[in-house]
C-alpha positions in Angstrom: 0.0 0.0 0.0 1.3 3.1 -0.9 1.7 5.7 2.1 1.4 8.9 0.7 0.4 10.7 4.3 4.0 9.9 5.3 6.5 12.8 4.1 9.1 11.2 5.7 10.4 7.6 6.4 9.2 6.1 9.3 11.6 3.8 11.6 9.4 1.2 13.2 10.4 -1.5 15.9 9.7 -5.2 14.3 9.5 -6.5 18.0 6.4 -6.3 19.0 2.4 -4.7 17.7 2.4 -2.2 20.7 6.1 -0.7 20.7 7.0 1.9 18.6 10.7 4.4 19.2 10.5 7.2 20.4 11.4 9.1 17.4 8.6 7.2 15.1 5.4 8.8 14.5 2.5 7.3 13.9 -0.3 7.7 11.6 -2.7 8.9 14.6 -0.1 11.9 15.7 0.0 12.5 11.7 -3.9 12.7 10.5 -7.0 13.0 12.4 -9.6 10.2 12.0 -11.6 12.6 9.8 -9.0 12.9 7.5 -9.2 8.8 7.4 -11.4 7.8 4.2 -13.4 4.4 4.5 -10.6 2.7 1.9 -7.7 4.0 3.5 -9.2 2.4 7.1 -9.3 -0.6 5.0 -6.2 -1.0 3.6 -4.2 -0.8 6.9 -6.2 -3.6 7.6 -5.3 -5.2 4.8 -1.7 -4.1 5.3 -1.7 -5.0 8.9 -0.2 -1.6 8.9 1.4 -1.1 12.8 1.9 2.6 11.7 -2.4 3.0 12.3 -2.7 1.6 15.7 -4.2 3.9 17.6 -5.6 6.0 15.0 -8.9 3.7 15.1 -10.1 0.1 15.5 -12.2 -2.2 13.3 -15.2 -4.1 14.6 -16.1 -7.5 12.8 -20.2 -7.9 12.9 -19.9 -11.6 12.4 -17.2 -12.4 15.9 -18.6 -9.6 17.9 -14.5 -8.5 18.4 -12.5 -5.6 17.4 -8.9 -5.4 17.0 -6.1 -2.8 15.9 -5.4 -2.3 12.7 -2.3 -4.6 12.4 -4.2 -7.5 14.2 -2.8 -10.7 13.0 -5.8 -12.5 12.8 -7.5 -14.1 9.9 -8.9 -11.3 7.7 -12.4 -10.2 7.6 -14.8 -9.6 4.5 -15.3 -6.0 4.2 -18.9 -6.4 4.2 -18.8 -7.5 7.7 -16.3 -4.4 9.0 -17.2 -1.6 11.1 -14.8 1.2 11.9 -14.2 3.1 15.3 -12.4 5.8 16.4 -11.7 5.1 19.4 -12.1 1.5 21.5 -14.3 2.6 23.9 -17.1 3.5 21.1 -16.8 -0.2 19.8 -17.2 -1.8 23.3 -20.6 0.6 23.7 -21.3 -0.8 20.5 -21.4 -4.6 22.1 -18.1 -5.8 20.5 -15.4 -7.0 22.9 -11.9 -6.4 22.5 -9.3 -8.6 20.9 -7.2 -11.1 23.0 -4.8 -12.0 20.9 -3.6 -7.8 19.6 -5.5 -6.3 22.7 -6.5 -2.9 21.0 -7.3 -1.2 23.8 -4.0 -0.5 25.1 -2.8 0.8 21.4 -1.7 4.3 22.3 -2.2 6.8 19.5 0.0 9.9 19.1 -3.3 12.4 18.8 -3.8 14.5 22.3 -7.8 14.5 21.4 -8.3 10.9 21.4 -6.5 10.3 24.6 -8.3 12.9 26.1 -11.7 11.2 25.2 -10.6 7.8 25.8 -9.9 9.4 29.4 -13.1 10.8 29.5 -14.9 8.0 28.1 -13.6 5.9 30.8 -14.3 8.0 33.2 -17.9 8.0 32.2 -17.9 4.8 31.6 -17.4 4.2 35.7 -19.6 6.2 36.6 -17.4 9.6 37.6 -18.9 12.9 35.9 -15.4 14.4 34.4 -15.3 18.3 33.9 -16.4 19.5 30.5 -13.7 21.8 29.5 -14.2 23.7 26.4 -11.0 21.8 25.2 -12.8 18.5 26.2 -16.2 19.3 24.8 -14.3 20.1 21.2 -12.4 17.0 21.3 -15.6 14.9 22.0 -17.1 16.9 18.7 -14.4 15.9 16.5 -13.5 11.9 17.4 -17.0 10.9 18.2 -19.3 14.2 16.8 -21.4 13.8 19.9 -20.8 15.7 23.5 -19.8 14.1 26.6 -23.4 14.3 27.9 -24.5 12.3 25.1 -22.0 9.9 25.3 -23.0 9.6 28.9 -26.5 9.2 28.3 -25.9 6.5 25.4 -23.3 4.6 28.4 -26.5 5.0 31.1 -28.8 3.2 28.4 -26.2 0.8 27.7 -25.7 -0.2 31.5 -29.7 -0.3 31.8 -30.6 -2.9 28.8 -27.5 -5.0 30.9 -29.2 -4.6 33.8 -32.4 -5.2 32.7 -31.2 -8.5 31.2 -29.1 -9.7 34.1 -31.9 -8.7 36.7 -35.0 -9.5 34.6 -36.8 -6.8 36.9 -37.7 -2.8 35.9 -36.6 -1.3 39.5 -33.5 -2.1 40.6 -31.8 -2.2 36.9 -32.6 1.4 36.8 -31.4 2.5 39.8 -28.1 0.1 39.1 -27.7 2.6 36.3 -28.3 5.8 37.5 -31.6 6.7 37.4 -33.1 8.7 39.8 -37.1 7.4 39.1 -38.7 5.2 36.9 -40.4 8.3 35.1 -37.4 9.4 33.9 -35.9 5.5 32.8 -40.0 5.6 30.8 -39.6 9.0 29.5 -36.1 8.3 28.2 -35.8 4.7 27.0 -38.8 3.8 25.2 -37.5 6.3 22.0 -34.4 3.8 22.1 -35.5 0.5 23.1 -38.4 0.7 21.1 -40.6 -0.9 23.5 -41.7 -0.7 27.0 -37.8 -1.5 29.3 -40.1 -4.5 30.8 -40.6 -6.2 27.3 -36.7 -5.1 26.7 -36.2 -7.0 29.8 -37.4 -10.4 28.7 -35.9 -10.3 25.4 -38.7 -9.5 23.6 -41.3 -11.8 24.9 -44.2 -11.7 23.3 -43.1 -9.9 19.8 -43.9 -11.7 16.6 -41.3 -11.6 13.6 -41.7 -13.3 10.3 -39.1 -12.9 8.0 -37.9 -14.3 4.8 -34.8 -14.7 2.2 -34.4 -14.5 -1.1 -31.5 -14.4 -3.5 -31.3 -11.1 -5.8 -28.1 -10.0 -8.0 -26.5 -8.2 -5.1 -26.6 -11.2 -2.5 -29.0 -12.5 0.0 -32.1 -9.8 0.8 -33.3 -10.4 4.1 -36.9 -8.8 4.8 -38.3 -9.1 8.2 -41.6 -7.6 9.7 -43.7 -7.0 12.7 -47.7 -7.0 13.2 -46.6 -3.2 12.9 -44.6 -2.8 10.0 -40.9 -3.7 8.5 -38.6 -4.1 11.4 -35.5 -5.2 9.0 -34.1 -5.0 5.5 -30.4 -6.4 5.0 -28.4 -7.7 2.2 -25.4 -10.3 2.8 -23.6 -13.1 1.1 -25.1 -16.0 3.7 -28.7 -16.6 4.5 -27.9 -17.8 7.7 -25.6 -14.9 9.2 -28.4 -12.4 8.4 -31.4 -14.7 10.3 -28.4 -14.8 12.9 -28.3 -10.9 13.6 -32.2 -10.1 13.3 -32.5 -13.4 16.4 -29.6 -11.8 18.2 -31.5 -8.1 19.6 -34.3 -9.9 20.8 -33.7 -13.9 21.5 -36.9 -14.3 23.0 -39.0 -12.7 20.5 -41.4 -15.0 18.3 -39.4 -15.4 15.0 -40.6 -17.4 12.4 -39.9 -18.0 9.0 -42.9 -16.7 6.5 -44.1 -20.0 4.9 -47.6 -18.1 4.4 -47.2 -15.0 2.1 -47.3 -12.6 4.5 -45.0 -10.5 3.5 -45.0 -11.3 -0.6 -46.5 -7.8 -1.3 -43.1 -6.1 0.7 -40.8 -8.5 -1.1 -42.0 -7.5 -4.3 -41.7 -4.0 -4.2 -38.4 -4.0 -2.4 -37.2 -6.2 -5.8 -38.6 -3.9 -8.2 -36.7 -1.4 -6.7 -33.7 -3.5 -7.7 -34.9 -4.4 -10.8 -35.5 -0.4 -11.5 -39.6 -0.8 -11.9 -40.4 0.9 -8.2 -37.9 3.7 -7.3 -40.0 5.0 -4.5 -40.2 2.6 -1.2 -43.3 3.4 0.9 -43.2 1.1 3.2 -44.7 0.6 6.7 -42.0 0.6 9.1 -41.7 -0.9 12.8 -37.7 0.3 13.5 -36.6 1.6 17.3 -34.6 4.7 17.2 -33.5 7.8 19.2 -34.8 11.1 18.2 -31.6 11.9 16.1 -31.4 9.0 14.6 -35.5 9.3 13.4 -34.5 13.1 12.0 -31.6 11.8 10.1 -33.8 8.5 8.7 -36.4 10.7 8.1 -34.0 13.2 5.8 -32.9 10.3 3.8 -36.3 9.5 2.8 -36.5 12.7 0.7 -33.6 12.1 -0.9 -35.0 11.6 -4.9 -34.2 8.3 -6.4 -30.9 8.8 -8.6 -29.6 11.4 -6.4 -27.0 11.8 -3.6 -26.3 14.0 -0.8 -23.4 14.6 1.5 -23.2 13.5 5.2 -22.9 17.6 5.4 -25.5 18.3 3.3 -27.6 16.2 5.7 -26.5 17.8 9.0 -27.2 21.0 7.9 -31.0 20.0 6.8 -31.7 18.6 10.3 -30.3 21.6 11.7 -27.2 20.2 13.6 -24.7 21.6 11.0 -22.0 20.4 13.1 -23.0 16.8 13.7 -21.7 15.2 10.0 -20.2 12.4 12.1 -23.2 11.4 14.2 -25.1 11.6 10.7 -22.2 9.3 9.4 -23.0 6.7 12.3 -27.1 6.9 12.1 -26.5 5.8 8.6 -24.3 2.9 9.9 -27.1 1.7 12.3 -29.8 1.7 9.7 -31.6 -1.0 10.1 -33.7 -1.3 6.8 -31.8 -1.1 4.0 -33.1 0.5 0.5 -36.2 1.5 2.5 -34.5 4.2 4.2 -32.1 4.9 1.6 -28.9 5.6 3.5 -26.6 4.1 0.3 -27.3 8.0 -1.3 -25.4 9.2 0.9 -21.8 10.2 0.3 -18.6 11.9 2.0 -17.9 15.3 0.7 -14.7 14.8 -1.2 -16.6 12.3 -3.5 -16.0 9.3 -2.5 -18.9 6.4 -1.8 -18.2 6.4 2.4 -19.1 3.5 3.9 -21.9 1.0 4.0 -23.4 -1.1 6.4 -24.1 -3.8 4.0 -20.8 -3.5 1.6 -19.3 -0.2 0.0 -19.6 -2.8 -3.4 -23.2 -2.7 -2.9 -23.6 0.7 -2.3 -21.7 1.8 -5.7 -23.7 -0.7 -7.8 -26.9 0.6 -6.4 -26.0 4.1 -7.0 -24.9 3.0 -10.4 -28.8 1.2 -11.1 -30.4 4.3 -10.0 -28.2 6.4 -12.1 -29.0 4.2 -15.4 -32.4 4.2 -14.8 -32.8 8.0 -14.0 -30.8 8.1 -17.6 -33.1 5.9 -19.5 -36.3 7.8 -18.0 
């Protein structure tokens, strides 16, 4: 892989993944993560480059583990990658941290990101750090949200844990910090999606029916609720994608449609691939938080055939400053094509990432271009 960040040669010790001398720089002191394009993230990987440790971690969907950039293990497919800046985002995310490269003690050059990663784990234990202006700036650019909203997103976190260790509403919220249960109601139901006592028994009582089908970019997953879609994913294995909708919600009713149910939403989501439907008005049943509900909403008025930035965005939603956060609630989109999230692109040009495969994303932005030609 060709280096070009580097203006100078770089001395690097062969003896170990975490030791670097003292004269080396790495590529987190050099470039901040924003600065770090989806393929260049990839390559390191690729490269097992030592130089990036530090600078961010990569999260494989299919293990549930992340690992530094030079990890030795056993390669993942791109499709199944997820990026972080920083470990702490990828263990609120649910993935655990590698035992054989250990990325969490990778120590990047970049002030910023030690002072958030000291932050976060102060938040993380429950301590209420002061927010500096300095802090508050550096929380904006390696995570684009503020340290009360990473706080918030660790008190939800420690209350679905608690909820599923303790099986029991009261002392799970109190375990994590709430002072009532008003406020755990108020606050929760927006992100579980449910009532915390449903969350609580993993789902009890839901019904899902879903069903697979093979299309020209892979396996299409569509899975729905009495309510409405709950998930639309592409992959290249039937069997990973019915493994991650049964994973949220274990004790949910899932069932494989052998009726027809949901026929009528599986045709229309494959005309939209096959260029005959280019608008998806779908009934949905998806759990978010309010920003992520703006930001889904916005991508539904994108026109078919047409892109916008992760800026452009952000600025129609009215949080100008929040590309990053835009960047992620694309990431955790959890119906694919129906919320449109592939028309979506980094400001510089290039595709960005995808939660389903940046290859699918540049084929169906090529589809909706041909078809928007031929009209």
């Amino acid at each position: 892989m060709e280096l070009s960040h580097f203006k100078r040669k770089k001395r690097i010790d062969r003896s170990g993944t975490s030791h670097y001398r003292e004269d080396v720089t790495s590529a987190a002191a050099v470039f901040a993560q924003t600065t770090l394009s989806h393929d260049e993230r990839w390559q390191a990987v690729l490269a097992r480059d030592r130089r990036y440790d530090g600078a961010f971690v990569y999260a494989v969907r299919s293990t549930g583990i992340y690992c530094r950039p030079s990890c030795a293990s056993r390669r993942p497919r791109p499709s199944q990658v997820t990026f972080y800046a920083i470990p702490e985002v990828a263990e609120r995310a649910g993935y655990r941290a590698c035992r054989r490269c250990h990325p969490a003690t990778a120590n990047g050059a970049d002030p910023a990101v030690a002072l958030v990663r000291d932050a976060c784990r102060a938040l993380d234990a429950g301590h209420k750090p002061a927010v500096t202006p300095r802090l508050a700036r550096a929380f904006k650019r390696v995570l684009g949200i503020t340290p009360r909203e990473y706080a918030a997103a660790r008190r939800i976190a420690r209350f679905k844990q608690e909820l599923k260790r303790r099986k029991h509403v009261s002392p799970a919220l109190y375990e994590a910090g709430y002072g009532s249960s008003s406020r755990v109601y108020e606050h929760t139901h927006e992100q579980l999606g449910m009532t915390p006592a449903r969350y609580a028994r993993g789902g009890a009582g839901i019904g899902i029916a879903y069903v697979t089908v093979p299309t020209s970019l892979g396996r299409l997953l569509v899975a729905a609720s009495e309510r409405g879609v709950c998930r639309v994913a592409l992959g290249d294995d039937a069997a990973a994608l019915e493994a991650d909708l049964l994973t949220e919600f274990p004790a949910a009713r899932v069932v494989q449609d052998k009726s027809g149910t949901l026929h009528g939403w599986v045709s229309s989501i494959l005309a939209y691939l096959d260029g005959r439907e280019p608008d998806l008005d779908l009934p949905l049943d998806i759990r978010a938080t309010a920003f992520q509900r703006r930001v889904w909403q916005e991508l539904q008025r994108i026109p078919f055939g047409k892109t916008r930035t992760y800026a452009d965005v952000a600025r129609r939603i009215g949080r100008p400053t929040a590309t990053r956060a835009v960047a992620r609630a694309c990431a955790t989109n959890p119906v694919a094509l129906v919320i449109p999230c592939h028309r979506v692109v980094r400001g510089d040009g290039e595709l960005g990432g995808y939660r389903w495969g940046v290859e699918r994303k540049e084929m169906l932005l090529e589809r909706e271009r041909n078809v928007e030609g031929g009209a």
